[in-house]
Structures are given as structure tokens and as C-alpha cells.
C-alpha positions as CSV (number, residue, x, y, z in Angstrom):
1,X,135.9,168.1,-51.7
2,X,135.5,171.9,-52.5
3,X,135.7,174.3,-49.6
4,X,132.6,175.5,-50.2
5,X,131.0,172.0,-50.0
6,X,132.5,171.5,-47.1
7,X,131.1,174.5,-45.5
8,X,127.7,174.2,-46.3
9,X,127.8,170.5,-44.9
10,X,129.0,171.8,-41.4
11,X,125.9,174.1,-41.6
12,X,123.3,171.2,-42.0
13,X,120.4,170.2,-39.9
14,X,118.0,169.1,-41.4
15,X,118.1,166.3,-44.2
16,X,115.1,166.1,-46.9
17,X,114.6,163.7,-49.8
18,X,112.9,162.6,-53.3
19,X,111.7,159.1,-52.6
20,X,110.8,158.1,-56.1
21,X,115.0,157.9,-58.4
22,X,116.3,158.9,-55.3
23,X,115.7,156.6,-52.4
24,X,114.4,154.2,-55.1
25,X,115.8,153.6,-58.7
26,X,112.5,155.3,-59.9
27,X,110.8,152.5,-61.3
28,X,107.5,151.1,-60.5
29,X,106.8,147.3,-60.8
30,X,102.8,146.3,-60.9
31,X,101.6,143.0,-60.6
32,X,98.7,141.5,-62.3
33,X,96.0,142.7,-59.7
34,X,98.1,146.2,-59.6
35,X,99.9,145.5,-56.5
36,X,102.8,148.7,-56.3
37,X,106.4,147.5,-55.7
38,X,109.2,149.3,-55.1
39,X,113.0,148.3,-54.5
40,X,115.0,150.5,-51.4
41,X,118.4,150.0,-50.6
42,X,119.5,149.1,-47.1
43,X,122.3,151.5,-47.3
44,X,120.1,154.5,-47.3
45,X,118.1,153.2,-44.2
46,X,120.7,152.3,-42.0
47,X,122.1,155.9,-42.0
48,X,118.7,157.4,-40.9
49,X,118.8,156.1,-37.9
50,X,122.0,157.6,-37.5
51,X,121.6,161.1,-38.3
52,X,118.7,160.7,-36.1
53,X,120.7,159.6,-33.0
54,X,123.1,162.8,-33.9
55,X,120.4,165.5,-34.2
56,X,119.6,165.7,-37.5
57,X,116.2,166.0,-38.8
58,X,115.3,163.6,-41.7
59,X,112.2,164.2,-44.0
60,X,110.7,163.0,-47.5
61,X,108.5,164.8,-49.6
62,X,107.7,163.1,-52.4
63,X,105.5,163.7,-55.5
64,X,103.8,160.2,-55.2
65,X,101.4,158.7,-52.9
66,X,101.8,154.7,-52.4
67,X,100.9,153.0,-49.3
68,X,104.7,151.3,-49.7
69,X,106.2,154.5,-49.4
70,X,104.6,155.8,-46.1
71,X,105.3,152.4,-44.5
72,X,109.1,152.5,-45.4
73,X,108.7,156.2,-44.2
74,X,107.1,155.3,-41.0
75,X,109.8,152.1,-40.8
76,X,112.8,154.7,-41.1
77,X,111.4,156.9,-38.4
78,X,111.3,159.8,-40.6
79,X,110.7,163.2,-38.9
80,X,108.6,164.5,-41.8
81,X,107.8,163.0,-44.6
82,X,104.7,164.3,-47.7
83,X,102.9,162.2,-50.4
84,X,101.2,163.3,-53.1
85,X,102.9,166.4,-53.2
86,X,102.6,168.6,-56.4
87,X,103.9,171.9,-54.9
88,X,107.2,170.8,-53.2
89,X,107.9,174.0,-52.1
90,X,104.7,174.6,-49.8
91,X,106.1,171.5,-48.2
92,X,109.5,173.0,-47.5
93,X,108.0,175.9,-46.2
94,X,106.1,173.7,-44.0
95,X,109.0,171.5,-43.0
96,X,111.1,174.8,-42.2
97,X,108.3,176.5,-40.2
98,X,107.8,173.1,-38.0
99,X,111.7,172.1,-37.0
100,X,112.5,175.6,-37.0
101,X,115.0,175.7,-39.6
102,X,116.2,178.0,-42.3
103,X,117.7,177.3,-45.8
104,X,121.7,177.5,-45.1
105,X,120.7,174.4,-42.2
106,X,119.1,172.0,-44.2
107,X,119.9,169.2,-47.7
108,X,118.2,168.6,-50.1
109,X,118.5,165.4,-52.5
110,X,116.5,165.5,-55.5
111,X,116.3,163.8,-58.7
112,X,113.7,165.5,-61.0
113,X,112.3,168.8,-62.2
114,X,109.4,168.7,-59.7
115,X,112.2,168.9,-56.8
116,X,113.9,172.3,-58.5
117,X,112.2,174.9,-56.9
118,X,113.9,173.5,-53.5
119,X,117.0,172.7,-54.7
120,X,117.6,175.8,-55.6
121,X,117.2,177.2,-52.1
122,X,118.4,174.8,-49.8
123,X,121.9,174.9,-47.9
124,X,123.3,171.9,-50.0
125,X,121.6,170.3,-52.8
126,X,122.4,167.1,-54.2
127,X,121.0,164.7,-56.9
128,X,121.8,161.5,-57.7
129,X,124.8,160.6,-60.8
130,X,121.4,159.3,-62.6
131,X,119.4,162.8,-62.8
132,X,119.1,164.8,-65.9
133,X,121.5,167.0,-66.8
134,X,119.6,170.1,-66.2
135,X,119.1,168.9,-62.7
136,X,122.9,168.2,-62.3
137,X,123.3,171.9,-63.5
138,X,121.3,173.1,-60.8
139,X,122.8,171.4,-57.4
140,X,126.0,171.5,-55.6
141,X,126.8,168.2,-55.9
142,X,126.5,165.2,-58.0
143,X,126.6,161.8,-55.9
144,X,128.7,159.4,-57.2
145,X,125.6,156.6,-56.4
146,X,122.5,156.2,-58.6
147,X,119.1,156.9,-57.4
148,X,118.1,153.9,-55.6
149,X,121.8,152.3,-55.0
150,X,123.1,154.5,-52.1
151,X,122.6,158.3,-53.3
152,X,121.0,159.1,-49.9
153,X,123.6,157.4,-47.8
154,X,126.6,159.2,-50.2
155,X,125.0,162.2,-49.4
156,X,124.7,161.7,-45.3
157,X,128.3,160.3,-44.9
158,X,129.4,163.1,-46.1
159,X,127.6,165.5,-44.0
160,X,128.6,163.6,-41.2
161,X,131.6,163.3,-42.2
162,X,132.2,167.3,-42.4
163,X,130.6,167.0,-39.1
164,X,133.3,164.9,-37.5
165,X,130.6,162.1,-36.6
166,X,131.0,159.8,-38.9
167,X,134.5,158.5,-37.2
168,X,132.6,158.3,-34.1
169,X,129.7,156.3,-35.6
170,X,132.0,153.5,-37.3
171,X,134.1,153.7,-34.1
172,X,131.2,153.0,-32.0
173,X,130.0,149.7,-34.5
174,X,133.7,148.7,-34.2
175,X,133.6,148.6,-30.6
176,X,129.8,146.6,-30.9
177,X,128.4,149.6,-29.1
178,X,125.4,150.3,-31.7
């Protein structure tokens, strides 16, 4: 990993996400009475509560409002987390003001154009190896997982990782001590 990268990943705090193509695969299934469903990977929710036990503070804002979204939300525990959001920014803003936070401390993962305007000022920002290219132009990393198959968790090992926690985390399961 770049030097740089690895910097701005011992800076972080604060850990925000894109639900929709980033903690899911971005698609939407209805049923015949227009039931929502939507596929998560267990991968991205067992590191949560993780970066949760080590100080970090995890969020979501997301541009969609589903009832299925704000339960897994609520599920993972999540510090913050926005539906229905059309100005992403404001939320930021919020999200900043409220765990008292500034730019260089916190991640970003995002997957489409309505996530840009914080990309560009977060401390890291990542997409997913699925996002269009003039996303991937506009983050410091492309994750090697697709929205919906791990991008989130790619993201947090490596912060933790650059940390030095993520040793003690898979030392601790070894051991049976989660």
C-alpha cells in the first residue's frame, strides 16, 4: 500500500458509508405486493462491531429510505446513520459537528455521484471495484470487493490494520476470547 494510504488510515476515526452498491450490491428486488428486499453480506457486519469495540465511530448515510435499511442499521449498532438523504453533505456536516470530528479523521466509502461531494473531503475515500469510473477517479482507493460482497469490510481491515488492531482482533477470536 502507498505511504500516503497508509497515513491517512492511521488518522481515521470515524467510518461512514453508502448503503445502497456499497453495503448492498445496489439492487432492489420487489415482490408482488411491493415488499423491498435487499441482500447484505455478513462480512461487512461482523467488522462493525469491531471498529466499535476499538473506538471508531461507524455511520451510514444513504440516499434511500427503506424500512430494511434502518433495521440492519439499528441491528449493526450504527452510531449514525441518514435515510432519504438528497444533500449528503449536510449530513456530513452533521455527523462531524455531533462526534466531533474533522475531515483528515474520518472514511468515506461511496459508490455513486450523489456520495462525491464527501468523497472529496474526507481523510480516506474509498469506493467499491464496481463504481463508475468517474467515481474511481475521484477516491483514494479502489477496494478490491464489489459493492455488496465485502467492500466495507476491505476497507475497515485495512484501517485497522494500519492501526495495528487488526492482529489483536484475530488474535483475540484465536484465543475464543470474542
Amino acid at each position: 500500500m502507498h505511504a500516503n494510504l497508509k497515513n491517512q488510515a492511521k488518522k481515521i476515526k470515524g467510518i461512514i458509508f453508502d448503503v445502497d452498491g456499497v453495503l448492498t450490491d445496489g439492487g432492489i428486488i420487489y415482490d408482488n405486493n411491493f415488499q423491498k428486499y435487499k441482500r447484505f453480506n455478513v462480512k461487512d457486519g461482523q467488522i462493525i462491531s469491531h471498529l466499535r469495540f476499538n473506538g471508531f465511530v461507524v455511520g451510514a448515510i444513504t440516499g434511500r429510505a427503506s424500512d430494511v435499511v434502518e433495521k440492519r442499521c439499528e441491528e449493526l449498532k450504527l452510531d449514525f446513520h441518514e435515510h432519504g438523504v438528497n444533500n449528503k453533505l449536510l449530513k456530513y456536516e452533521n455527523f462531524k459537528k455531533q462526534f466531533d470530528l474533522v475531515d483528515e479523521e474520518i472514511a468515506y466509502i461511496g459508490d455513486d455521484i450523489i456520495d462525491l461531494s464527501v468523497l472529496s473531503r474526507v481523510g480516506l475515500s474509498a469506493c467499491p471495484a464496481d463504481a463508475r469510473y468517474y467515481i474511481k477517479e475521484n477516491v483514494d482507493i479502489v477496494l478490491a470487493s464489489k459493492g455488496g460482497d465485502g467492500a466495507v469490510r476491505d476497507l475497515c481491515d485495512m484501517i485497522l490494520e494500519e492501526q495495528g488492531k487488526l492482529e489483536k482482533i484475530i488474535q483475540k477470536a484465536i484465543k475464543g476470547e470474542m
